[in-house]
PyMOL Python script that loads the backbone (N, CA, C, O; Angstrom):
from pymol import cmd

cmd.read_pdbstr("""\
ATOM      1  N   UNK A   1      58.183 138.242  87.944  1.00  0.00           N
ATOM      2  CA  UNK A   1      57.994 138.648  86.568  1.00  0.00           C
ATOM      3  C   UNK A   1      56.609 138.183  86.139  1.00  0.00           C
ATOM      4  O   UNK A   1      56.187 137.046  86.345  1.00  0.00           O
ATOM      5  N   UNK A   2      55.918 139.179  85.509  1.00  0.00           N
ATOM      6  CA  UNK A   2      54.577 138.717  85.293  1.00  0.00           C
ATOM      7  C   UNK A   2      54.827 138.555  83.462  1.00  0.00           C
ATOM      8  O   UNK A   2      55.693 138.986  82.701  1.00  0.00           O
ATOM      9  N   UNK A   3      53.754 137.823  83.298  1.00  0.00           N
ATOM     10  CA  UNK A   3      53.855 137.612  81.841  1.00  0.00           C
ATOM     11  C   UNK A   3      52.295 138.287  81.154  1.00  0.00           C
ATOM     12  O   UNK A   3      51.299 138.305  81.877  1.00  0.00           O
ATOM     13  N   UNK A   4      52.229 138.841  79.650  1.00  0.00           N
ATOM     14  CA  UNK A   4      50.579 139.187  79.353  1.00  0.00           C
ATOM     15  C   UNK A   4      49.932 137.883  78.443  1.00  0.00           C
ATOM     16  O   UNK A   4      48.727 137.708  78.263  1.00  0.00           O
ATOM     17  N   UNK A   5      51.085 136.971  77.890  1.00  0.00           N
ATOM     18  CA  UNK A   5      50.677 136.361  77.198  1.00  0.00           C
ATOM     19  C   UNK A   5      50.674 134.989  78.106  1.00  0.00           C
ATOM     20  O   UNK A   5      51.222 135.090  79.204  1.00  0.00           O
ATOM     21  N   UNK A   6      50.131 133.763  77.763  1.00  0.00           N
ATOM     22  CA  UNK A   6      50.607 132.409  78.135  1.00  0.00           C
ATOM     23  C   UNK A   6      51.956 131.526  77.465  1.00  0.00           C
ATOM     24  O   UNK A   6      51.957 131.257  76.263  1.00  0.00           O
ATOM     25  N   UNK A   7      52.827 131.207  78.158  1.00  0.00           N
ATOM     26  CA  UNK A   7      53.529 130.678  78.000  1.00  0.00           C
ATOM     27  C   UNK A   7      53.266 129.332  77.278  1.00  0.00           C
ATOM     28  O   UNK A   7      52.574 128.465  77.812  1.00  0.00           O
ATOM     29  N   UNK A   8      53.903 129.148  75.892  1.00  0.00           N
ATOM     30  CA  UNK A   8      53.520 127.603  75.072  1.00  0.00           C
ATOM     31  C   UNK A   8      54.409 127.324  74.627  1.00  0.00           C
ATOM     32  O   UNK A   8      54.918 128.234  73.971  1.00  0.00           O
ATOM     33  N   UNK A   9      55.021 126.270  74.643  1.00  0.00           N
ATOM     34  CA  UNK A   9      55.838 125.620  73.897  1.00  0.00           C
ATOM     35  C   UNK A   9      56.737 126.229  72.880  1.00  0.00           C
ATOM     36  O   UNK A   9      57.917 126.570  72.952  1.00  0.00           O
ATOM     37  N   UNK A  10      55.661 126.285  71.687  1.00  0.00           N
ATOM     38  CA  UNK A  10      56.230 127.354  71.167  1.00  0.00           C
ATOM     39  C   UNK A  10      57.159 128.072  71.075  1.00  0.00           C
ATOM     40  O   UNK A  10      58.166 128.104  70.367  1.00  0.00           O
ATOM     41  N   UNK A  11      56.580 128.909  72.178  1.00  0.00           N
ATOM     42  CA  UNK A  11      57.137 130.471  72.929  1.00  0.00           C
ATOM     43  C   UNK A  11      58.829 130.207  73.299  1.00  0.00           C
ATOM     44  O   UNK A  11      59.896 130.607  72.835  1.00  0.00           O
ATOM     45  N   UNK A  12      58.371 129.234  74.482  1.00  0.00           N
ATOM     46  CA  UNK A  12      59.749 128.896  74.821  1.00  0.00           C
ATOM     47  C   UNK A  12      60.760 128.056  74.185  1.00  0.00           C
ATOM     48  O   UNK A  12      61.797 127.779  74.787  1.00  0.00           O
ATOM     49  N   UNK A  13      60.448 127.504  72.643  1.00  0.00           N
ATOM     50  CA  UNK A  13      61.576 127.054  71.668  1.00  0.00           C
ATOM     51  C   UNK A  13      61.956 128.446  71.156  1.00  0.00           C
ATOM     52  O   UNK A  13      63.129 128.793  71.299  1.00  0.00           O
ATOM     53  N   UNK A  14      61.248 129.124  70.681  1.00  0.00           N
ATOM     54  CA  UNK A  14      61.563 130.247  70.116  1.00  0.00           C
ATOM     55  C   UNK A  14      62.569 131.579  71.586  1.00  0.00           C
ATOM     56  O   UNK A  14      63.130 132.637  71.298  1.00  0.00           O
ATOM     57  N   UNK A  15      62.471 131.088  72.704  1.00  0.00           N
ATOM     58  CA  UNK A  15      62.935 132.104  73.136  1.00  0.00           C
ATOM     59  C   UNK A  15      64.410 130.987  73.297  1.00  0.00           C
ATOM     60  O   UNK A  15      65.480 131.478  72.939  1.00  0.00           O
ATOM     61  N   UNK A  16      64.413 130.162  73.597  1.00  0.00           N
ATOM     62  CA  UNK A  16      65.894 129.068  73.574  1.00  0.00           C
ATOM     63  C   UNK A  16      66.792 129.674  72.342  1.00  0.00           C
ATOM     64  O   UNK A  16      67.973 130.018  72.292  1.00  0.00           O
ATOM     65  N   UNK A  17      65.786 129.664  71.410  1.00  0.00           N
ATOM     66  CA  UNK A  17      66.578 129.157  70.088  1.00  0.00           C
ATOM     67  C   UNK A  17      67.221 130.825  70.277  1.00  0.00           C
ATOM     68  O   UNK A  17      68.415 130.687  70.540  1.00  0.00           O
ATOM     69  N   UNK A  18      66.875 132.261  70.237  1.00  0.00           N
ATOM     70  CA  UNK A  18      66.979 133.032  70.318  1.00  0.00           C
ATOM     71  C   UNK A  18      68.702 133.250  71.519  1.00  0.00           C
ATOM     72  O   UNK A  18      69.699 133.960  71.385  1.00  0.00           O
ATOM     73  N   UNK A  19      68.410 132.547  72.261  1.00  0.00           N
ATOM     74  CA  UNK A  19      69.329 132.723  73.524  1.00  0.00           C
ATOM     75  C   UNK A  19      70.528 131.846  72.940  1.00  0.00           C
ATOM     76  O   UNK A  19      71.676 132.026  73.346  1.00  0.00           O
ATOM     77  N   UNK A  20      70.246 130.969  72.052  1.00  0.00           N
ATOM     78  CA  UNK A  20      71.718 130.512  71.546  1.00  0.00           C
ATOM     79  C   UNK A  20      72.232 130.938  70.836  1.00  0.00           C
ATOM     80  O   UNK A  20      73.451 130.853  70.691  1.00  0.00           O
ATOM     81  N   UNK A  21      71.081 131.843  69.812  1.00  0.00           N
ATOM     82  CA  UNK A  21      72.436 132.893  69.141  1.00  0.00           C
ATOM     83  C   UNK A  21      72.677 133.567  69.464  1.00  0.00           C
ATOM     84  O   UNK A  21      73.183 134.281  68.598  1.00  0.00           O
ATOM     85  N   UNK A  22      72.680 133.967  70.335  1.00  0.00           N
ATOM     86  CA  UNK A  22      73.065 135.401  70.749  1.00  0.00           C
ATOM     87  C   UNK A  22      74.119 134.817  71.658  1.00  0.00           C
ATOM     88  O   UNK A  22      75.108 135.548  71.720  1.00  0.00           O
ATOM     89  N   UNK A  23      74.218 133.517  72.515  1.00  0.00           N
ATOM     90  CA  UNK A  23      75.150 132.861  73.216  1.00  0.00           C
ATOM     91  C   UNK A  23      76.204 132.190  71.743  1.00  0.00           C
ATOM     92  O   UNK A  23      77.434 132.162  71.802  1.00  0.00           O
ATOM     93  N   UNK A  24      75.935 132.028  71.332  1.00  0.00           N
ATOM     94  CA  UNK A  24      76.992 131.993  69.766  1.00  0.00           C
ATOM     95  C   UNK A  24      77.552 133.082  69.203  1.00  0.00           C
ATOM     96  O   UNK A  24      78.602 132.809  68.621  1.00  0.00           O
ATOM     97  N   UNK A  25      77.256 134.149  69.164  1.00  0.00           N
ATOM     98  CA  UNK A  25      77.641 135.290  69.095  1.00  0.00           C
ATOM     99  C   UNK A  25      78.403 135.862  69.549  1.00  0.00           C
ATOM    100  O   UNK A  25      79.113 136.660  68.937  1.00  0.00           O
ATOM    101  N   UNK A  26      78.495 135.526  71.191  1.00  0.00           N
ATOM    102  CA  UNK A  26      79.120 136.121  71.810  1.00  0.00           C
ATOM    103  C   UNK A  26      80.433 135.392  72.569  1.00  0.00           C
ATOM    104  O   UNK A  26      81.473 135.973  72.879  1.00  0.00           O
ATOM    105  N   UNK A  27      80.131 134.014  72.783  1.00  0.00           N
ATOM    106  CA  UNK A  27      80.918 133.240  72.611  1.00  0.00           C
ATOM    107  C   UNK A  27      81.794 132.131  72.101  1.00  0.00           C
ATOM    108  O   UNK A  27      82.637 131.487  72.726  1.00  0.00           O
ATOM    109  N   UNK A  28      81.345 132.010  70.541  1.00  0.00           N
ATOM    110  CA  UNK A  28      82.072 131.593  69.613  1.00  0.00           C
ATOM    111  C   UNK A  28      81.699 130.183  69.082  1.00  0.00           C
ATOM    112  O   UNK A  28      82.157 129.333  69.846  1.00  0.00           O
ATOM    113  N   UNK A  29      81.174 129.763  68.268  1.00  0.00           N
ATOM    114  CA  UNK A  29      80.818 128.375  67.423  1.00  0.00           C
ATOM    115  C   UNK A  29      81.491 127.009  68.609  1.00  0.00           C
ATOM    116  O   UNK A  29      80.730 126.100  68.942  1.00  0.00           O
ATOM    117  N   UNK A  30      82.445 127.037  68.949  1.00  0.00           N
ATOM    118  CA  UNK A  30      82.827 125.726  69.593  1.00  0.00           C
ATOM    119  C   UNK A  30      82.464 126.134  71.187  1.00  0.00           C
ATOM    120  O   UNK A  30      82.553 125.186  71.968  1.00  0.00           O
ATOM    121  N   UNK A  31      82.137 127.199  71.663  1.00  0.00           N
ATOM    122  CA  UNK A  31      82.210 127.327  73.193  1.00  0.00           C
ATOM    123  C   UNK A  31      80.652 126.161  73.560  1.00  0.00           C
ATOM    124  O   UNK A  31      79.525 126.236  73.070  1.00  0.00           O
ATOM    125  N   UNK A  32      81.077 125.394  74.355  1.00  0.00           N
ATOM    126  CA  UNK A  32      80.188 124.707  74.856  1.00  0.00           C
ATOM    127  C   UNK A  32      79.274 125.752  75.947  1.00  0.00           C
ATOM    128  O   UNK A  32      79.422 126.922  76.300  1.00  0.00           O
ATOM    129  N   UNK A  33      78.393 124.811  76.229  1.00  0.00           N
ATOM    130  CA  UNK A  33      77.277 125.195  77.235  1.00  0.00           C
ATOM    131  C   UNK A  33      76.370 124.896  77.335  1.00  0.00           C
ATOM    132  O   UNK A  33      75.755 124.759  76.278  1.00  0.00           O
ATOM    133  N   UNK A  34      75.454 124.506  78.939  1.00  0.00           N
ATOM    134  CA  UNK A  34      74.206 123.545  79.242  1.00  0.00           C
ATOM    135  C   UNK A  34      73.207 124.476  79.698  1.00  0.00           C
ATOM    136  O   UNK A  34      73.618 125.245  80.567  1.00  0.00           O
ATOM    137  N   UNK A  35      72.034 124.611  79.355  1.00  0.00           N
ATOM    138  CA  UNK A  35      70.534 124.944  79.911  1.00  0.00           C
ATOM    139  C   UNK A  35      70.278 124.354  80.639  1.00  0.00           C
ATOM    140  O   UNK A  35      70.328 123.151  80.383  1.00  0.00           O
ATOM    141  N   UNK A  36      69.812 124.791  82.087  1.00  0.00           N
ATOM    142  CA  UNK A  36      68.781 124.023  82.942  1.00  0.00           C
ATOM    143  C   UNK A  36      67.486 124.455  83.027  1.00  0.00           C
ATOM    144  O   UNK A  36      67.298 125.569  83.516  1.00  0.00           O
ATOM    145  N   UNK A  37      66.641 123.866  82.687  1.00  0.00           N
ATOM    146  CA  UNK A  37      65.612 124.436  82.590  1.00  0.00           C
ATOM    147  C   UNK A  37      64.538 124.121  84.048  1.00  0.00           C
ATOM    148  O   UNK A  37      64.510 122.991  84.535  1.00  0.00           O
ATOM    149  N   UNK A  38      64.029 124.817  84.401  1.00  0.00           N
ATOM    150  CA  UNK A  38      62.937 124.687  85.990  1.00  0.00           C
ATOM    151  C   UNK A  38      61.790 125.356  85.968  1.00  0.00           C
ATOM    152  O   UNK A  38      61.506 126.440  85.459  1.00  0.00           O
ATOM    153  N   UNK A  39      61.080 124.490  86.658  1.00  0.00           N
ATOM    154  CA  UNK A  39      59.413 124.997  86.843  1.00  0.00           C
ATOM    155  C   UNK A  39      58.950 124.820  85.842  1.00  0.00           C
ATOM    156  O   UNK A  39      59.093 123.908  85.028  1.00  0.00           O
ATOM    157  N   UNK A  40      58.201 125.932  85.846  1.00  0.00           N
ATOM    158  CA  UNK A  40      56.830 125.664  83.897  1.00  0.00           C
ATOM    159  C   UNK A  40      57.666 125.611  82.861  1.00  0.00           C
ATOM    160  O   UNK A  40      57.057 125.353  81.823  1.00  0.00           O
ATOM    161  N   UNK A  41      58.856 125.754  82.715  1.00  0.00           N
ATOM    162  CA  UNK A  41      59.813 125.708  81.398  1.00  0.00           C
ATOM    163  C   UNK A  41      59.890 124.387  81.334  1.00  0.00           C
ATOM    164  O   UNK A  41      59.135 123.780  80.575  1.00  0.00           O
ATOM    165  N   UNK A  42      60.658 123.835  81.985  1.00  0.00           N
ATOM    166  CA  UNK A  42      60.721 122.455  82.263  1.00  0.00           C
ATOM    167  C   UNK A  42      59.551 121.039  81.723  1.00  0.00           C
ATOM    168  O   UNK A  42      59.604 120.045  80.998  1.00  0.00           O
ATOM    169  N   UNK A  43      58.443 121.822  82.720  1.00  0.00           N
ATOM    170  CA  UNK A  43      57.313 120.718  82.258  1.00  0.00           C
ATOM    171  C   UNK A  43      57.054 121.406  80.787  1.00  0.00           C
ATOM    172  O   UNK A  43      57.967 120.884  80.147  1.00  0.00           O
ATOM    173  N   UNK A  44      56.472 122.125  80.014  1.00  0.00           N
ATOM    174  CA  UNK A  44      55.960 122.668  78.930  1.00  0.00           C
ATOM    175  C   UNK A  44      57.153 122.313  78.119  1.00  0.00           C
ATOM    176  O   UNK A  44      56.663 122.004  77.033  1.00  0.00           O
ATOM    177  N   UNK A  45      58.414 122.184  78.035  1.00  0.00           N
ATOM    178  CA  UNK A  45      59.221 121.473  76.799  1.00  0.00           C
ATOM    179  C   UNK A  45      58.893 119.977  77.206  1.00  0.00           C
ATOM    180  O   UNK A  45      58.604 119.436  76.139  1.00  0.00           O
ATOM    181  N   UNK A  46      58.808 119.157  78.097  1.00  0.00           N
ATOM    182  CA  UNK A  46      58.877 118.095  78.397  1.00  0.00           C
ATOM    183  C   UNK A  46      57.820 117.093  78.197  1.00  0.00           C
ATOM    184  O   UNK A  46      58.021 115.904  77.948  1.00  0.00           O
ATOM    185  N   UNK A  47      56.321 117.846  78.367  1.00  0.00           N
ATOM    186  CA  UNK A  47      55.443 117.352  77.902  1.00  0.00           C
ATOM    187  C   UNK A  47      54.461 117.997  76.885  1.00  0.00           C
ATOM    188  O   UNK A  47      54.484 119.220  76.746  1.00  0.00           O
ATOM    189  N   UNK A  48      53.797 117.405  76.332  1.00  0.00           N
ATOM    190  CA  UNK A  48      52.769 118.043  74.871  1.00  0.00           C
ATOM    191  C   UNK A  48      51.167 117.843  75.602  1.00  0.00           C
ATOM    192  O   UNK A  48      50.649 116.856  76.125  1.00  0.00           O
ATOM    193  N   UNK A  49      50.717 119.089  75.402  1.00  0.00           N
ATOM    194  CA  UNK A  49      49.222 119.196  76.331  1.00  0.00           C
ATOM    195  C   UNK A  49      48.184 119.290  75.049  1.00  0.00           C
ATOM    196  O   UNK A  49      46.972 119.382  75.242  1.00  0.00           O
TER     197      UNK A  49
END
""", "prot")
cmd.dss("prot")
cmd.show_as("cartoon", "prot")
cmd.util.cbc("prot")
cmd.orient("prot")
């Protein structure tokens, strides 16, 4: 998957936050569930550049 923009921080709170509602949505206010996050996702939430 190629990307046009750079990936920032940002980007990827806003695409999380996006993926839980729609994972709330579809599976209901109490359904649990864990993110793993890997590679550049990983480091770029983890550290501030």
């Amino acid at each position: 998957m190629s990307f046009e923009k750079a990936m920032t921080s940002e980007s990827v709170d806003k695409a999380l936050h996006r993926l839980a509602l729609e994972y709330r949505k579809r599976a209901g206010r109490k359904a649990r569930a864990e993110i793993v996050l890997v590679g550049e996702a990983a480091v770029i939430t983890t550290y501030k550049f």
